[in-house]
Legacy VTK file of the C-alpha trace (Angstrom):
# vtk DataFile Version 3.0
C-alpha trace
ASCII
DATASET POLYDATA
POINTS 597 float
2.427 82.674 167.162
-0.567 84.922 167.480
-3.999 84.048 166.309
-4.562 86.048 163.036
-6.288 89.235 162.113
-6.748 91.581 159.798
-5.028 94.524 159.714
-6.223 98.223 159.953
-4.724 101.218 158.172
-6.613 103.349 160.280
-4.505 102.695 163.199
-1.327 102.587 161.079
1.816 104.693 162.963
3.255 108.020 161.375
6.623 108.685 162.548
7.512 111.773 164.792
10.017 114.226 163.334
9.870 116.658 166.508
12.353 115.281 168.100
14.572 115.982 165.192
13.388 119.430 164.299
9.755 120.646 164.902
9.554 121.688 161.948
11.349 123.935 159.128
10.710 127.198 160.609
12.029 125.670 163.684
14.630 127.860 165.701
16.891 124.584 166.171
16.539 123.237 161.846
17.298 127.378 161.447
20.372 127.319 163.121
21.772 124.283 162.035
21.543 125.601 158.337
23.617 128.459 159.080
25.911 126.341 161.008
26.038 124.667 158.193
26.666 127.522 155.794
29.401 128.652 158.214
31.287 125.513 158.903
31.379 124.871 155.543
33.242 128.586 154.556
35.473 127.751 157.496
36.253 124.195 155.433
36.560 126.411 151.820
39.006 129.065 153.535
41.253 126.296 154.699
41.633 124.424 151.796
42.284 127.229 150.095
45.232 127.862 151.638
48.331 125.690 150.625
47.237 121.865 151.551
48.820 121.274 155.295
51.669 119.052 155.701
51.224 118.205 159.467
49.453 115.298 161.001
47.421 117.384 163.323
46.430 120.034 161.085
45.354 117.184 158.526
43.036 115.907 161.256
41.444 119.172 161.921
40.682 119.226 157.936
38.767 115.640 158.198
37.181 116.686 161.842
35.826 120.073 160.205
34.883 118.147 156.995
33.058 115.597 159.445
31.218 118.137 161.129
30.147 119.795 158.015
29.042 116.504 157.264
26.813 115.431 159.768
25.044 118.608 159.904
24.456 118.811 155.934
23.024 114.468 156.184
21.001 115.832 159.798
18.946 118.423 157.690
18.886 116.691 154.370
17.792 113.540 155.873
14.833 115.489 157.430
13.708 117.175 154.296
13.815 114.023 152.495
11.384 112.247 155.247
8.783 115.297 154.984
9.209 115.608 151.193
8.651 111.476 151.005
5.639 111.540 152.925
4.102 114.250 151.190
5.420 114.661 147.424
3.234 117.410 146.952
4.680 119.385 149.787
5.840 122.969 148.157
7.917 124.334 151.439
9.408 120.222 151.643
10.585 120.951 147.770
11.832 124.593 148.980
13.973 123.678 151.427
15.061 120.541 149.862
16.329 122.780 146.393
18.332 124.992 149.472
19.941 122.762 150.750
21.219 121.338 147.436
21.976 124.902 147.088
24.328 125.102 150.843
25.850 121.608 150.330
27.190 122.945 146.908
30.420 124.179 148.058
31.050 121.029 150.538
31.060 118.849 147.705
33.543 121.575 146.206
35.375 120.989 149.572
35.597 117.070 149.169
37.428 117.465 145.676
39.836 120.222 147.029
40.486 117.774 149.588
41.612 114.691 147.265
43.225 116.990 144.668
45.303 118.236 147.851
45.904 114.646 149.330
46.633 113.704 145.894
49.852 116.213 145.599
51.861 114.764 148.885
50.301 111.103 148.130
54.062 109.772 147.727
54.830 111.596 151.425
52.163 110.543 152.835
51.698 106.940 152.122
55.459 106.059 152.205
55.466 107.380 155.993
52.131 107.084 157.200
51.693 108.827 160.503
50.580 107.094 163.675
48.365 110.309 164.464
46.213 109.609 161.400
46.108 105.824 161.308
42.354 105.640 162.255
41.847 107.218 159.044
44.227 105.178 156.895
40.940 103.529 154.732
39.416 106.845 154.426
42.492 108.531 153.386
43.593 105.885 151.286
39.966 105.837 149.322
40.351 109.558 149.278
43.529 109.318 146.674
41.755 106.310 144.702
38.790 108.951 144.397
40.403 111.411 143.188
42.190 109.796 140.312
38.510 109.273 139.061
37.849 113.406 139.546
37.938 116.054 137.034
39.648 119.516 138.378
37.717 121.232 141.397
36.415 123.730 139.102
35.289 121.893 136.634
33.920 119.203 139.663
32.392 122.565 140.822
30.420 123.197 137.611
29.275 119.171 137.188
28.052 119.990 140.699
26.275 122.935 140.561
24.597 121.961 137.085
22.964 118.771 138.537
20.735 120.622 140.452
18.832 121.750 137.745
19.882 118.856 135.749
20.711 115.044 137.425
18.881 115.828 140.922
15.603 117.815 139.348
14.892 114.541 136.720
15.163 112.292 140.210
12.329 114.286 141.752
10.035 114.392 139.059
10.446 110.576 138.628
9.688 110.883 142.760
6.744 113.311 142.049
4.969 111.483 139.572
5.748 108.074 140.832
3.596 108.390 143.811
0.923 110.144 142.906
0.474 108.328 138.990
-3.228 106.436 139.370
-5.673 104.624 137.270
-9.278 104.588 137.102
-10.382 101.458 138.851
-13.947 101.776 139.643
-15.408 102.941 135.844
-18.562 103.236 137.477
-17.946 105.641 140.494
-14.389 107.092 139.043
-12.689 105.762 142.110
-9.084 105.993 141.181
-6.256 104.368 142.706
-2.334 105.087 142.339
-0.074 102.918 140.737
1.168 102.457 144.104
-2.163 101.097 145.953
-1.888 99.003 142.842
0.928 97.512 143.226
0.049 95.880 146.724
-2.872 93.921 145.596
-0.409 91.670 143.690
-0.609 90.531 147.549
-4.279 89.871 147.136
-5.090 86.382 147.378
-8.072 86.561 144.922
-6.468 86.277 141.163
-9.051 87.774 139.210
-8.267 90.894 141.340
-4.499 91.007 141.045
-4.731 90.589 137.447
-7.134 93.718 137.301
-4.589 95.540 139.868
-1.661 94.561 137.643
-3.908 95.898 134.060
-4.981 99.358 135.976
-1.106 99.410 137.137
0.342 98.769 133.677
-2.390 101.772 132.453
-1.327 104.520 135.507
2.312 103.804 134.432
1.412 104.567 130.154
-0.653 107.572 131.197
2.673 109.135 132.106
5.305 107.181 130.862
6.806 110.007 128.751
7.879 112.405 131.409
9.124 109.083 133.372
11.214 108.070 130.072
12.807 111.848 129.504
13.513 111.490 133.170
15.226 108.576 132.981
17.171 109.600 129.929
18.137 112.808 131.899
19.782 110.359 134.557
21.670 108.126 132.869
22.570 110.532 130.495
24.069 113.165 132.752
25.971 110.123 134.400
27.342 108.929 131.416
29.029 112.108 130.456
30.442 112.563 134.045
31.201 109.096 133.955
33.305 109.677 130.885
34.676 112.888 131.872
36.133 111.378 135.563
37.820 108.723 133.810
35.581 105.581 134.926
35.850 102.679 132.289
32.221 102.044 132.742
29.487 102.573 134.961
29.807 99.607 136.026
33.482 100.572 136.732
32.135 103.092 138.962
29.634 100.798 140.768
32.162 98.019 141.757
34.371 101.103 143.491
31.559 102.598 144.727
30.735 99.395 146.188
34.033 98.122 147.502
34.172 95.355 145.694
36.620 94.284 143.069
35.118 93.942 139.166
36.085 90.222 139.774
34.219 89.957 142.705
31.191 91.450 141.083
31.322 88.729 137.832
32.258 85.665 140.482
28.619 86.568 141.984
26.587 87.533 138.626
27.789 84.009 137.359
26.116 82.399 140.762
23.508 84.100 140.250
22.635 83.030 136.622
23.676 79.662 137.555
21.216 79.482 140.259
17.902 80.262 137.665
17.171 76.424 136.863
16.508 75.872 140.924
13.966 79.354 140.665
12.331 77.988 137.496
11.717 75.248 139.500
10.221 76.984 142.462
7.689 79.238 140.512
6.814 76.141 138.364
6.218 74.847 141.981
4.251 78.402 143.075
2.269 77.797 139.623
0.832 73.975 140.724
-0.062 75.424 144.241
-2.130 77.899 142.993
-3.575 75.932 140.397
-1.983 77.106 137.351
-0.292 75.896 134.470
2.038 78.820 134.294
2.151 81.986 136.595
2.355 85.505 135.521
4.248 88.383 137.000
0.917 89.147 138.783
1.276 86.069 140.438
4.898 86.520 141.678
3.559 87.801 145.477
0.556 85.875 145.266
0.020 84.360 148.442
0.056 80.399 148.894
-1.734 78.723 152.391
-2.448 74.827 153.220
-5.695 73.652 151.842
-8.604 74.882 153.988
-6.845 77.600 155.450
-6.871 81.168 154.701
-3.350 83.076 154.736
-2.305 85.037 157.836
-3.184 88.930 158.284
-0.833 90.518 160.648
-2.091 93.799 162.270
0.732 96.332 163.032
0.623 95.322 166.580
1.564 91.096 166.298
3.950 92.322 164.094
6.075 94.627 166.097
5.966 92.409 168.933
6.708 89.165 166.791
10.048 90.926 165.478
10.829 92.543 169.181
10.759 89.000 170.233
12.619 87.249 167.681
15.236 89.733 167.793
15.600 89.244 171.665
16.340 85.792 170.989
19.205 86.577 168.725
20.538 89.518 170.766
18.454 91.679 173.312
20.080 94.778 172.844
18.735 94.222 169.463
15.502 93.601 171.056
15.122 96.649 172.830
16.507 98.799 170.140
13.677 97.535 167.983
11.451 97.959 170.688
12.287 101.468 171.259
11.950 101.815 167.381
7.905 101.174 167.382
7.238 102.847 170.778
9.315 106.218 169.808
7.191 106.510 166.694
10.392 105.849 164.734
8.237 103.913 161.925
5.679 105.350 159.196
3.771 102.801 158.069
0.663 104.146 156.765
0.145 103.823 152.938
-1.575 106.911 151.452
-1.622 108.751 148.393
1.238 111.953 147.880
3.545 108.923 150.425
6.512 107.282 148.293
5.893 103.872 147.548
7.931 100.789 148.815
10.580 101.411 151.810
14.110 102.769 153.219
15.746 103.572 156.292
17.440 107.136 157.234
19.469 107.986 159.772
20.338 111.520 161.536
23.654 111.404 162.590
23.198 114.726 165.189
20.366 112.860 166.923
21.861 109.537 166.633
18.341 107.885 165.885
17.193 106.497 162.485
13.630 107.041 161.179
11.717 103.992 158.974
9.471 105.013 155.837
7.492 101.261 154.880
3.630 100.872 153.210
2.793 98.213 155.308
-0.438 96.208 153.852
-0.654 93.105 156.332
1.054 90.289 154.722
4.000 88.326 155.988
6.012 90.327 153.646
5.546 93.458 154.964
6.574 92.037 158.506
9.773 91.204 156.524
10.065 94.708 155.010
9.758 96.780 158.741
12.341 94.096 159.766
14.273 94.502 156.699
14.693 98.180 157.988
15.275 98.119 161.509
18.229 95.956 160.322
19.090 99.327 158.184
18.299 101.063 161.719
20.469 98.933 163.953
23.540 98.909 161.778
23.465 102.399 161.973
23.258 102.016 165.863
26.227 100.109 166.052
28.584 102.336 164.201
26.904 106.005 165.383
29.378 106.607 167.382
32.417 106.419 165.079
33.529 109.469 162.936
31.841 110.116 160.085
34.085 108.770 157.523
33.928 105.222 159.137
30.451 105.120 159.119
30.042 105.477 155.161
29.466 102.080 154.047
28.908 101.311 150.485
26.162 99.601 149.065
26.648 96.006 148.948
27.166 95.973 152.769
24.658 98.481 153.051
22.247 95.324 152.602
24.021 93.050 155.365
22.456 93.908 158.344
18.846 94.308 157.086
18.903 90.971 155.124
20.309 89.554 158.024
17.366 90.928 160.255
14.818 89.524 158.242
16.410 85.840 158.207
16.362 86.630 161.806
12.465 86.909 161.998
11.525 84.201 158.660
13.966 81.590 161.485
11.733 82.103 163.952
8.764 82.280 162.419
9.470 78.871 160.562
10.279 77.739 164.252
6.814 78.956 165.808
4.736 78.805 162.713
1.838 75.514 162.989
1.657 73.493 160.424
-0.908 75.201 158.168
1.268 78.452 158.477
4.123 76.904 157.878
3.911 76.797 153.550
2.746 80.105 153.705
5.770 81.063 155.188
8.826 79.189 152.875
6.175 79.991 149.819
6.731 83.998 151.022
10.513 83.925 152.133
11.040 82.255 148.715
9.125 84.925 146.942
11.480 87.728 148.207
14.240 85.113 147.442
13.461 85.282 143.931
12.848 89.021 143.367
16.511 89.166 144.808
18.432 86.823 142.869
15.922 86.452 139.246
14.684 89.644 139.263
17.526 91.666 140.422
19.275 90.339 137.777
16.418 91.516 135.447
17.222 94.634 136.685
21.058 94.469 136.427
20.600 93.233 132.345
18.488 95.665 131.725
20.837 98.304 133.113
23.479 97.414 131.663
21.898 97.843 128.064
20.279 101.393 129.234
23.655 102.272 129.407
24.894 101.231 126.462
21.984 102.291 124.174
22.115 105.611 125.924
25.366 106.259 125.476
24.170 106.839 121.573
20.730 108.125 121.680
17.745 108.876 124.065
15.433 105.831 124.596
11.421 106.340 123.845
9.026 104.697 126.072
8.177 101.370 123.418
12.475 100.987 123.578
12.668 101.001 127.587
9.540 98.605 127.594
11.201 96.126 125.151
14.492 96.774 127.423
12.789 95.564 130.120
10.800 92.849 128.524
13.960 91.208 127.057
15.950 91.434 130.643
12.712 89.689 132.048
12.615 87.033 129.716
15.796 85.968 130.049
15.989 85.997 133.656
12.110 84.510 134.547
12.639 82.238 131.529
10.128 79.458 131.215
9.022 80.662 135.150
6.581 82.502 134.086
4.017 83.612 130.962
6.107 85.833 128.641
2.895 87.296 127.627
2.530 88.717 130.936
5.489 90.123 132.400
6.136 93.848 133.130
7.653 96.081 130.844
6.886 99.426 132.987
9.559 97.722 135.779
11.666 101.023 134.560
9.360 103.174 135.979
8.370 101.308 139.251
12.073 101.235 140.528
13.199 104.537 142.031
16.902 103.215 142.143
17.864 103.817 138.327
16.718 107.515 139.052
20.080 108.677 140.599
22.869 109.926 138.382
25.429 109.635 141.396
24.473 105.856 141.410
24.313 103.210 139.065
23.696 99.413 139.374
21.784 99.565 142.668
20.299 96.030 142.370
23.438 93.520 142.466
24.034 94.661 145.570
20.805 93.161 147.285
21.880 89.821 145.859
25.113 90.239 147.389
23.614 91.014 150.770
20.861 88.366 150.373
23.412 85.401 150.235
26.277 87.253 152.532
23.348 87.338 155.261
22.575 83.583 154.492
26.080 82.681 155.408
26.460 85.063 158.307
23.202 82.839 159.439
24.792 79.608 159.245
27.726 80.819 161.981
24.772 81.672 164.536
24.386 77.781 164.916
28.549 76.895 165.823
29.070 80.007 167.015
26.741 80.369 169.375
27.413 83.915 171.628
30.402 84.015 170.115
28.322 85.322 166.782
27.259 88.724 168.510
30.423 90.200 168.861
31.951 89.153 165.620
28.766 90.053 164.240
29.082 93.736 165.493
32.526 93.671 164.617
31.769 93.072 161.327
28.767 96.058 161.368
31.774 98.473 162.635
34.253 97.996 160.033
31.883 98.240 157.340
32.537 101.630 156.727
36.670 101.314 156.807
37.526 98.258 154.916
36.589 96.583 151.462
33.805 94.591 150.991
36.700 91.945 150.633
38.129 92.800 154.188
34.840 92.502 155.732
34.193 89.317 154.725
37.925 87.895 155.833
36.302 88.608 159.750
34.065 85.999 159.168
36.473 84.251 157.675
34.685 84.279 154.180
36.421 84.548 150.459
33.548 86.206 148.666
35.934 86.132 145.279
35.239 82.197 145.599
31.879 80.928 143.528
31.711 77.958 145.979
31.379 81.182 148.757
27.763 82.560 147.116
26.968 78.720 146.111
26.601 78.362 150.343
23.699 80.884 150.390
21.969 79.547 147.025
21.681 76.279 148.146
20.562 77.249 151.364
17.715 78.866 149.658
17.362 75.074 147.537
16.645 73.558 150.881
13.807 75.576 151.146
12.458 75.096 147.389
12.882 71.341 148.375
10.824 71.846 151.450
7.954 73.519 149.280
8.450 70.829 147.044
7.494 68.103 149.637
4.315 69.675 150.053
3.174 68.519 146.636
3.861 64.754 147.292
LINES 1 598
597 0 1 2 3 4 5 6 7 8 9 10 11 12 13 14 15 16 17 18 19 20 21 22 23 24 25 26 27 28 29 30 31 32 33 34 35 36 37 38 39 40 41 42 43 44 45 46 47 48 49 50 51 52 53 54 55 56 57 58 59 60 61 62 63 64 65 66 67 68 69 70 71 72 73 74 75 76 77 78 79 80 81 82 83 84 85 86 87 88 89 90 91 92 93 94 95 96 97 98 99 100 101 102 103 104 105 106 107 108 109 110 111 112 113 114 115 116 117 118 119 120 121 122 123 124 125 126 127 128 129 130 131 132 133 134 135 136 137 138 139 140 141 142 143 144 145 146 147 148 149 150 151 152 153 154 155 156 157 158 159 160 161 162 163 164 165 166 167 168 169 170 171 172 173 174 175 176 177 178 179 180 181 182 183 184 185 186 187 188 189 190 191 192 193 194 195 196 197 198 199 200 201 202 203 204 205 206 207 208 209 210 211 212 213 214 215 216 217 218 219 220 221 222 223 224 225 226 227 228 229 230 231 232 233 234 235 236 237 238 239 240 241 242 243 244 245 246 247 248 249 250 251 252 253 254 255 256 257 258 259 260 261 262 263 264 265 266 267 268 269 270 271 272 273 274 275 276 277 278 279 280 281 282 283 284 285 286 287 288 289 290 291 292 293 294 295 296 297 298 299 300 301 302 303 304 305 306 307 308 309 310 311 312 313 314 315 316 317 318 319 320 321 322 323 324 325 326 327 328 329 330 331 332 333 334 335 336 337 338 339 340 341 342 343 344 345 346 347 348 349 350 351 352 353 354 355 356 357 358 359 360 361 362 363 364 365 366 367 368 369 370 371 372 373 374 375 376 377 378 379 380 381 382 383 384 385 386 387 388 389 390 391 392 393 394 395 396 397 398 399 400 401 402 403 404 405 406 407 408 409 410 411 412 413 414 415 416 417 418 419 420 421 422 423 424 425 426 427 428 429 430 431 432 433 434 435 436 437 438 439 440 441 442 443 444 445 446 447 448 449 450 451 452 453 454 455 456 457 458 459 460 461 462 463 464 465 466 467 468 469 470 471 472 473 474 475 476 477 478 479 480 481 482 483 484 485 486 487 488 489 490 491 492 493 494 495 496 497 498 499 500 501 502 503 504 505 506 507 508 509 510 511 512 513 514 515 516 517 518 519 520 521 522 523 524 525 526 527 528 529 530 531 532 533 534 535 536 537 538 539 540 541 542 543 544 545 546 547 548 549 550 551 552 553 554 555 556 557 558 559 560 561 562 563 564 565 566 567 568 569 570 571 572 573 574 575 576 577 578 579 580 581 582 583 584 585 586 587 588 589 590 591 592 593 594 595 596
């Protein structure tokens, strides 16, 4: 491995957009709007007419609805990654509201579409056409979907009011998430946001990350009110849809949304509670290297090195190439994809104030490329998050060229490919790492380990009673923070202080700030320990792996989470299936363990 360094934000990338569109005034982003606008009228005008009965003229619907598609996720995907740069960008905002305004009527389209489908179901699925039997998943989800729809008009107002309702409470949690701050110098004023916060819980001095972690907690109460009414507005506006389409429960929703079945989802949330003894264990373990009795959520990323040696600071540099490299040795058209990633300027990683905080991966389907938003800070972990996303990246790779609706996968495979990346890089690492870099590394892989499976299951309790309370009543800031508090406790347990947890945890995560989408943390436990076990075939499969592997990748979009699994020849409704990646992760703990002897 490369000697260490420390790392720069000066010479930090920024991605390039141009090659996308230049810029919003841009002749090429100005046409594609109003082929946008158009294709979608086109779409309207047909389905307005009585719902077609031939093959052929069914595929022209989907192909036109495709189109539409891919031009709307093209321009919003580009708005997005200017807007989440720069929250404080008025013409980003602008065009972002106008194109919520244009996409209106193709989410209009999408329920015409299933309430038609829906009336020649019986016809359709008793003789199910050859012509349109690359669409049988899509079509097939399609009727399920709309028995879970209210009428296209009414679908048409719940649309249309979100705007201004659902959508404009997301981007004021997005607004004043990034740019909240806290005094941290009181003798020169220097501020810093709740963001630059947040990454010295990396800092290996403890006396700082417990004053990062105080000035964090204080940025998050200075405007924890408009955070709370926006997080009321959320959940609130999805549990009346909710309610209105039908959906036993939000969770209901998830587990379709998902592709999972509801049993499917309970076999894993019992291996996951099952599996916090063994994490207790580890973070009493992370406690006695650091030299503490007990550790407190500050102390959760804390980094942990051999005696005598410092911990490793990558520079931007020894990290792209260490990940180009280790994903060579697993596949080199993985290699070079990633490769191509950093030199095409694909990746901003430069943490600044106005830039959304943690990371995510988009993709324009018109280009075919993918773009990569991270805050990276130097640590092993943020090697882990820019491989995390080129995972993201080269998933969508491997399915760009299929039609549009088999490339939308749902959100518990979502996380396949990216988990699966980063055990990719944390193998080799562990393989090249010497020996005084080698507890640094299981300490840090075990880390992420544990925010997966302890506190994504935080998250998920705590969820599920935000629901339920706010099904009766909005929530005031003290109620979310006890929320939280009580979802911690009975997650971390005795694992760490409950004196110092962190109730604001409702406010850090953007992912309970989308109406359209609830229960967006079980599914990175689900990917977490599906990647484990993909990881285990690499060593009897040997070559064989790749092409199952992208196999797998391309029917991720047009089969059930279920389905998916069967290729690898997994039964993900068996406990003894998820058991496989939790003691995989034991083996590790054990390995930390030894270090103590």
């Amino acid at each position: 491995m490369p000697s260490g360094s420390s790392t720069s934000t000066g010479s930090l990338p920024r991605w390039d957009l141009t090659s996308i569109y230049p810029s919003f005034d841009a002749i090429s982003y100005k046409r594609d709007m109003e082929s946008l606008k158009y294709r979608i009228g086109v779409l309207i005008e047909t389905l307005e007419q009585p719902f077609p009965q031939d093959a052929q003229e069914i595929l022209s619907v989907i192909r036109l609805y495709e189109e539409a598609g891919n031009l709307a996720e093209n321009l919003e995907a580009y708005a997005e990654a200017v807007y989440t740069t720069d929250t404080r960008n008025p013409r980003a905002l602008m065009e972002i509201n106008a194109l919520e305004v244009a996409t209106l009527p193709l989410k209009k389209a999408a329920v015409m579409f299933r309430a038609g489908l829906a009336k020649q179901k019986d016809r359709i699925m008793t003789r199910f056409d050859p012509a349109l039997e690359v669409y049988r998943f899509f079509i097939t989800e399609s009727l399920e979907k709309a028995a879970f729809q209210m009428t296209p008009e009414l679908e048409d107002l719940a649309n249309d009011i979100s705007r201004s309702g659902g959508n404009a409470w997301t981007r004021l949690h997005e607004a004043i998430s990034s740019t909240a701050s806290a005094v941290w110098d009181p003798v020169t004023g220097e501020r810093k946001t709740a963001i630059a916060l947040r990454e010295l819980a990396h800092h290996p001095e403890r006396a700082l990350r417990e004053r990062a972690y105080k000035a964090e907690l204080a940025a998050w109460k200075s405007v924890e009110l408009p955070l709370a009414a926006a997080l009321n507005g959320v959940k609130g506006t999805a549990t009346t849809l909710d309610k209105r389409r039908g959906w036993k429960s939000a969770l209901h929703k998830s587990c379709f949304q998902s592709r999972i079945q509801e049993k499917t989802q309970k076999v894993l949330i019992t291996a996951l509670e099952k599996s916090l003894p063994l994490f207790h264990r580890y973070l009493a373990i992370k406690a006695r290297l650091l030299g503490l009795s007990t550790c407190a959520f500050y102390d959760l990323f804390a980094p942990v090195s051999a005696p005598g040696t410092e911990v490793r600071k990558w520079t931007w540099r020894e990290s792209a190439d260490f990940i180009v490299n280790q994903f060579n040795a697993f596949d080199t058209s993985m290699g070079a994809f990633a490769r191509a990633a950093f030199d095409g300027s694909w990746i901003d990683a430069k943490p600044r104030e106005g830039k959304l905080g943690g990371a995510y991966c988009t993709s324009f389907p018109l280009a075919k490329v993918s773009r990569i938003l991270c805050n990276f800070e130097g640590s092993f972990d943020s090697v882990i998050t820019v491989a995390h996303e080129l995972g993201h990246a080269w998933h969508h790779e491997v399915i760009k060229s299929l039609p549009r609706s088999l490339r939308q996968y749902p959100m518990t495979l979502a996380e396949t490919a990216s988990i699966f990346a980063e055990t990719v890089v944390f193998e080799g690492a562990l393989r090249q790492a010497p020996a005084e870099e080698r507890l640094g590394i299981i300490e840090e892989n075990l880390s992420g380990s544990c925010q997966v499976v302890v506190d994504i299951l935080s998250r998920f309790y705590f969820e599920q009673a935000l629901f339920e309370r706010r099904d009766r009543k909005e929530l005031s800031p003290d109620e979310l923070c006890a929320m939280m508090l009580e979802a911690q406790q009975k997650t971390y347990g005795e694992g760490l202080d409950p004196k110092l947890l962190h109730p604001y945890m409702w406010a850090v995560k953007s992912h309970y700030y989308n109406h359209g989408l609830g229960f967006y943390n079980y599914p990175y436990a689900f990917g977490l320990l599906f990647s484990l076990s993909l990881y285990g075939m690499t060593k009897t499969m040997g070559a064989d792996f790749q092409v199952m592997y992208r196999d797998l990748l391309q029917y991720t979009g047009k089969a059930s989470a279920e389905q998916v699994a069967r290729i690898a020849g997994f039964d993900i409704q068996n406990e003894g299936f998820w058991q496989y990646g939790i003691d995989i992760i034991a083996s590790r703990i054990k390995e930390l363990e030894r270090t103590l002897l």
